[in-house]
N, C-alpha and C positions, 0 to 999 in steps of 0.2 A: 409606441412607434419606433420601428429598428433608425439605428444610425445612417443607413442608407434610402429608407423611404423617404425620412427626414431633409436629408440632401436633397432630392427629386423636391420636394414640399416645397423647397426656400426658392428653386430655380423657376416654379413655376409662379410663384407669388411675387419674383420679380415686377414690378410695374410696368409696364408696356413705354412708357413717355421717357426711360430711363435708358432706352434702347437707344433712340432716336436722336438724342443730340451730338455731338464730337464726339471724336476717336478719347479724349482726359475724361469726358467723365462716361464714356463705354470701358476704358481701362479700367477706373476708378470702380466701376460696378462689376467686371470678372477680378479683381481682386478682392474685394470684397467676399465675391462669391467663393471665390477658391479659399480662401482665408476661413469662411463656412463651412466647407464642406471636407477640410483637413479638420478643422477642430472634432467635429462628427466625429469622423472617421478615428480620429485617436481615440475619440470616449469611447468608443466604439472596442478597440482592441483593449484598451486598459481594463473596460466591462469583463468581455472574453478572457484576460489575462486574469481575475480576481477569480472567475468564477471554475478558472480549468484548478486554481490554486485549492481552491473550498472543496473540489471532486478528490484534489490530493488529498489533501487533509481529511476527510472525509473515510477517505480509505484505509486511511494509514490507523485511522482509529480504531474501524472495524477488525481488520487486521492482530490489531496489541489487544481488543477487549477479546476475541476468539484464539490469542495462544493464551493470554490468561486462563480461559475457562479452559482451556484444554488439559490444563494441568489436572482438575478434579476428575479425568476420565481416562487417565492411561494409568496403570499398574508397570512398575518398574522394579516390582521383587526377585523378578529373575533375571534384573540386569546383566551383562558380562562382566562387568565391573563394581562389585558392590560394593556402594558405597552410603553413607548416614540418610537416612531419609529424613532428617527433622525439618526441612529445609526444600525448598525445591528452584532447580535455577536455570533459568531463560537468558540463551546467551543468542543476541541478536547481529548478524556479520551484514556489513552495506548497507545496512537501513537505520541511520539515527534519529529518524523521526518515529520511526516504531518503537525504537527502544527508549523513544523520550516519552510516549504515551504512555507504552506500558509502566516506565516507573510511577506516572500518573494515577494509572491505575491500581499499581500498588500500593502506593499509599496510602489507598481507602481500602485496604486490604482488611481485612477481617479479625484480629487477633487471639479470637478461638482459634481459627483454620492453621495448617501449618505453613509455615513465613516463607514468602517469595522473594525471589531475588532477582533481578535483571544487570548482564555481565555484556557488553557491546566489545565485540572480539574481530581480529584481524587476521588476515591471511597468518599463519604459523604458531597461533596463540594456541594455548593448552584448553583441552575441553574436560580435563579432569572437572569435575563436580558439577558438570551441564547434563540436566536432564532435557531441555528442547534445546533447538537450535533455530532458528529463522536463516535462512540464507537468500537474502535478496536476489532479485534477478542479473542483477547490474556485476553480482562477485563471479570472476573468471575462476574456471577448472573447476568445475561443482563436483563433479566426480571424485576425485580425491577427498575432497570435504566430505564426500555423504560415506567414501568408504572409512574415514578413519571416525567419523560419528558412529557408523554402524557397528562398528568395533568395540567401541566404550559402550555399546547401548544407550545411544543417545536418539531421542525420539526426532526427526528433521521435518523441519517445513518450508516448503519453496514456493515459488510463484511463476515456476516456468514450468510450461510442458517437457520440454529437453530436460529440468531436470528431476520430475517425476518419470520420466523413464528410465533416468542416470541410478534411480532407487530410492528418492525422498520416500517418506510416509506420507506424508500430506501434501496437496499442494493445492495453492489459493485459485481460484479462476472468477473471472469476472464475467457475467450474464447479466448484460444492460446493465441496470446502475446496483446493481447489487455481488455482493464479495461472498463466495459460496467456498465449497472444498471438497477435494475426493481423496481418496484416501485407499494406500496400495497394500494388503494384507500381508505378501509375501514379504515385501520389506518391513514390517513389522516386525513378522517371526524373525527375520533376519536379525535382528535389534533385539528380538529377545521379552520383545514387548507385547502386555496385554492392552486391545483399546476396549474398552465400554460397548457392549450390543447398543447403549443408549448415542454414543456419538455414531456410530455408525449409523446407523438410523435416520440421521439427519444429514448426513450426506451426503454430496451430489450425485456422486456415484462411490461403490468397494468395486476395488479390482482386486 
């Protein structure tokens, strides 16, 4: 039963005889009621408030386990910049709950496979030895970010339409309650990068 039917429920199961006597205890029963039907109402939002929380969190997971795997499907041998490959390293800008997953997830990393690294960076920080980049929605001037990534050959991932046009490679979109991606070819080649026929494939859409 919603928090709101619930209210209607209590008002209507008022008793009838509780109506009827003096104005103290007709007070005494719309305070009561009110005092009811606020309580509702908060459990009510507190509900809403826990559960918009769980959709974040939710995301942000999805989000850190798909730039982990993303690492096993781009080629960065022709980077502009070459640099050691023994190593591979996800630098995450505005989003520290992605970048708290993802160390999560690294840590049950594999130690055949070759070692991950997770770098939570700021407007002016050095992308020397970043192979992704995550650039949250929320970080102002994307464009400068994606052109000096695209320069190092750094692979970018965004979560805006604005800035998958700005030139990311990938960028996240949301279709109902599931975390999807498309992914821009020309900005690849830009970067110097190969992706996988296999991630493409799974794609929302290749432009």
């Amino acid at each position: 039963m919603t928090p709101r039917s619930r209210i209607f429920r209590d008002a209507t199961e008022i008793p009838a005889a509780t109506l009827a006597p003096g104005r103290g205890a007709r007070a005494r029963c719309i305070r009561a009621f009110l005092a009811g039907a606020l309580l509702a109402l908060l459990v009510g939002i507190s509900s809403a408030s826990a559960a918009q929380r769980d959709a974040q969190a939710t995301e942000h997971q999805v989000k850190a386990a798909y730039l982990y795997k993303f690492t096993g499907y781009i080629d960065w041998s022709s980077r502009a910049h070459s640099l050691p490959t023994t190593s591979v390293v996800i630098g995450v800008m505005g989003a520290d709950s992605v970048a708290d997953e993802l160390r999560q997830i690294v840590a049950t990393h594999n130690p055949h496979d070759p070692p991950i690294s997770v770098r939570a960076l700021g407007h002016g920080d050095s992308m020397v030895g970043v192979h992704i980049l995550f650039i949250a929605r929320t970080v102002g001037d994307p464009e400068t970010l994606l052109a000096a990534a695209r320069a190092r050959g750094v692979m970018t991932v965004t979560e805006s339409e604005e800035a998958f046009a700005l030139g990311s490679v990938i960028n996240f979109v949301t279709e109902g309650d599931k975390v999807r991606f498309d992914i821009a070819l020309r900005a690849a080649d830009g970067a110097h990068l190969r992706i996988s026929s296999r991630l493409l494939a799974v794609a929302r859409k290749v432009v």
